[in-house]
SEKE-794908 format. One record per residue: residue number from 1; residue in one letter; x, y, z of N, C-alpha, C in turn. Coordinates in nm, 4 decimals. Layout:
(NUM A (X Y Z) (X Y Z) (X Y Z)) ...
This chain:
(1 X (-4.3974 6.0686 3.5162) (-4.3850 5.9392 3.4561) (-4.3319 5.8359 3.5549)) (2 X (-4.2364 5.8282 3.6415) (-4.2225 5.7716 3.7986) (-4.2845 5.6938 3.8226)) (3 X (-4.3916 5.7502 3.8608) (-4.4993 5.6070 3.9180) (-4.5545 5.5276 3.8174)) (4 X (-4.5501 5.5358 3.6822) (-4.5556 5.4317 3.5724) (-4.4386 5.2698 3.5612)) (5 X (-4.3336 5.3552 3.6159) (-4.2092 5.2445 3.6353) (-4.2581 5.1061 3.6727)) (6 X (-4.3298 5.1508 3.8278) (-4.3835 5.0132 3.9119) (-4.4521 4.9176 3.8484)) (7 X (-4.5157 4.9761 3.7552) (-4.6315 4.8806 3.7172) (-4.5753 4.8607 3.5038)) (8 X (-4.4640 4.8748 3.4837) (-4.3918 4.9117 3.3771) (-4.4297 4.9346 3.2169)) (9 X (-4.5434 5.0740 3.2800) (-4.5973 5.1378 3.2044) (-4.5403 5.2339 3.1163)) (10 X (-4.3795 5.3058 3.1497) (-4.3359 5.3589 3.1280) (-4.2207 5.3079 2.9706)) (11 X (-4.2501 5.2434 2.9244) (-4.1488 5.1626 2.8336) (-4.2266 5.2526 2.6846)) (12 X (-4.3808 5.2747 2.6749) (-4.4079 5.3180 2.5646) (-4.3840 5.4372 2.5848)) (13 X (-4.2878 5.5223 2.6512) (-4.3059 5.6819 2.6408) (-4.1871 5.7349 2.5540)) (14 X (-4.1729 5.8384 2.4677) (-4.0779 5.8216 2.3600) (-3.9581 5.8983 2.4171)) (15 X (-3.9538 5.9239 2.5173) (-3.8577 5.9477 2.6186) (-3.7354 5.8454 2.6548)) (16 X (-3.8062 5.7028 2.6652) (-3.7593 5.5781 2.7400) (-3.7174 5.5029 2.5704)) (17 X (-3.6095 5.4323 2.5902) (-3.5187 5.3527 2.5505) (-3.5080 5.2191 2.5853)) (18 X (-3.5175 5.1314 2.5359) (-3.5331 4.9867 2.6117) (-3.4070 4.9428 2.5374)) (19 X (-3.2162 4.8806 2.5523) (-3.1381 4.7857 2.4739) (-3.1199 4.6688 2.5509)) (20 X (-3.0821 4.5484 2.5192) (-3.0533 4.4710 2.5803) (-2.8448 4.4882 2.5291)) (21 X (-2.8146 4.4729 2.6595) (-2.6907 4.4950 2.6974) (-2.6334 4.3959 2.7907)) (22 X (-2.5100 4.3496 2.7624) (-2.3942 4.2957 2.9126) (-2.3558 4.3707 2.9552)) (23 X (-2.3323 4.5432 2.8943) (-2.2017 4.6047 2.9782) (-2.2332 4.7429 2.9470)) (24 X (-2.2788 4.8223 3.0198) (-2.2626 4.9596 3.0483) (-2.2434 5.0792 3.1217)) (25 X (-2.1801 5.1864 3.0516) (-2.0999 5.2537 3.1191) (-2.1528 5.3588 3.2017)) (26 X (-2.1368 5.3966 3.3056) (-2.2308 5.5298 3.3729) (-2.1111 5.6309 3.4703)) (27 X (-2.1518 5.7669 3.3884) (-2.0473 5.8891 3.3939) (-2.1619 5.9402 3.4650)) (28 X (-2.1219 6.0344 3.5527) (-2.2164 6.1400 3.6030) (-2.1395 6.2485 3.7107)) (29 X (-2.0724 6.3439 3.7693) (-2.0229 6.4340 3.8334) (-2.0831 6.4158 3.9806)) (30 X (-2.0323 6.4018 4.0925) (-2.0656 6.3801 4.2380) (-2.2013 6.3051 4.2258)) (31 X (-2.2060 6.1870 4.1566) (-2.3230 6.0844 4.1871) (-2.2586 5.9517 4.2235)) (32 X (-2.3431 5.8841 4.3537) (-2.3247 5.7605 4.3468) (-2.4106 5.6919 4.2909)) (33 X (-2.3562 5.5504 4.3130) (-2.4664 5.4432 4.2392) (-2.5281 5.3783 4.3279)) (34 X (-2.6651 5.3084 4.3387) (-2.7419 5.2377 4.4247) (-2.7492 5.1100 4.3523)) (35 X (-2.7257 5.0080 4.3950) (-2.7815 4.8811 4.3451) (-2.9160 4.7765 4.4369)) (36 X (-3.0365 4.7687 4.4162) (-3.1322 4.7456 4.5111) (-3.1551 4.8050 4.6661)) (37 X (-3.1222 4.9411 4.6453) (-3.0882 5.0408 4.7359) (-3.0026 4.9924 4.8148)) (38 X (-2.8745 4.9762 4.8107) (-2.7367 4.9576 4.8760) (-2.6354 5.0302 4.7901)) (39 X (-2.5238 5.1268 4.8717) (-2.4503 5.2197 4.8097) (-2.3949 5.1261 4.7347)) (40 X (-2.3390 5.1208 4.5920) (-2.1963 5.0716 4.5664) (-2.0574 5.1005 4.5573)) (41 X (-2.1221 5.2546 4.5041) (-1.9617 5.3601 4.4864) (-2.0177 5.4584 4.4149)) (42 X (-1.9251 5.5247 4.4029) (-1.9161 5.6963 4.3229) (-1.8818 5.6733 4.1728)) (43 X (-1.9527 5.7798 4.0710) (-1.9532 5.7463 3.9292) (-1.8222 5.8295 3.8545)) (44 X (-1.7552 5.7427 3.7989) (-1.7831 5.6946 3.7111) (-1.7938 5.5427 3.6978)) (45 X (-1.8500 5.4174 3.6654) (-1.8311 5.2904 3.7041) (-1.8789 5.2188 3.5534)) (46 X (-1.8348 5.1028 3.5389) (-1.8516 4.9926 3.4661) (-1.9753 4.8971 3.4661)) (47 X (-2.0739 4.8513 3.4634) (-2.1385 4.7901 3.5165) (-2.1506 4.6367 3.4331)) (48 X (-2.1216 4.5001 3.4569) (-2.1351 4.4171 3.3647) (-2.2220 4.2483 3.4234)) (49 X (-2.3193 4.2362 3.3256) (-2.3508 4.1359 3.3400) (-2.2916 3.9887 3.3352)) (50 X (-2.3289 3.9026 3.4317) (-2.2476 3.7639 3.4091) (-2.3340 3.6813 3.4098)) (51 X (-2.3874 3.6200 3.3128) (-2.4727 3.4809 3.2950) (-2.4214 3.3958 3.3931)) (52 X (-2.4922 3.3611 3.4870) (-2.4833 3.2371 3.6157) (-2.3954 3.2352 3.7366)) (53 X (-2.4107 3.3842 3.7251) (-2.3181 3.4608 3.8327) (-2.3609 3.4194 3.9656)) (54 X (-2.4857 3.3971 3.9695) (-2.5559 3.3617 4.1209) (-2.6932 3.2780 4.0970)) (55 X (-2.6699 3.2122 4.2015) (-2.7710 3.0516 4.2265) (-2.8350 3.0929 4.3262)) (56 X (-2.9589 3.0901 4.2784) (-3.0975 3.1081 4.3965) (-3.1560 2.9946 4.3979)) (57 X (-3.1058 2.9291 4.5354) (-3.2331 2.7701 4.5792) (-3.3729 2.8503 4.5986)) (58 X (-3.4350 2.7639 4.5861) (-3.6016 2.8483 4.6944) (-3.6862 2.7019 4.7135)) 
């Protein structure tokens, strides 16, 4: 199912879960976390959204 992600085919599989969320939590035993493939840290972590957290000119 993997290569469905890219093209985000993967949302109808009854496997996958779609919520809209600000804030969730991620537990996992000797895992880190990647954010746009850059380490951030080791789990357990917080993760929270901030409406207008960052300004993109273009």
């Amino acid at each position: 199912m993997f290569p469905k992600v890219f093209a985000g085919k993967h949302v109808g599989h009854p496997a996958v879960q779609l919520r809209r969320v600000r804030t969730v939590e991620l537990a996992a035993s000797n895992i880190v976390a990647y954010a746009d493939g850059e380490r951030i840290g080791a789990l357990p972590m917080t993760i929270e959204v901030v409406p207008h957290a960052v300004c993109v000119l273009a």
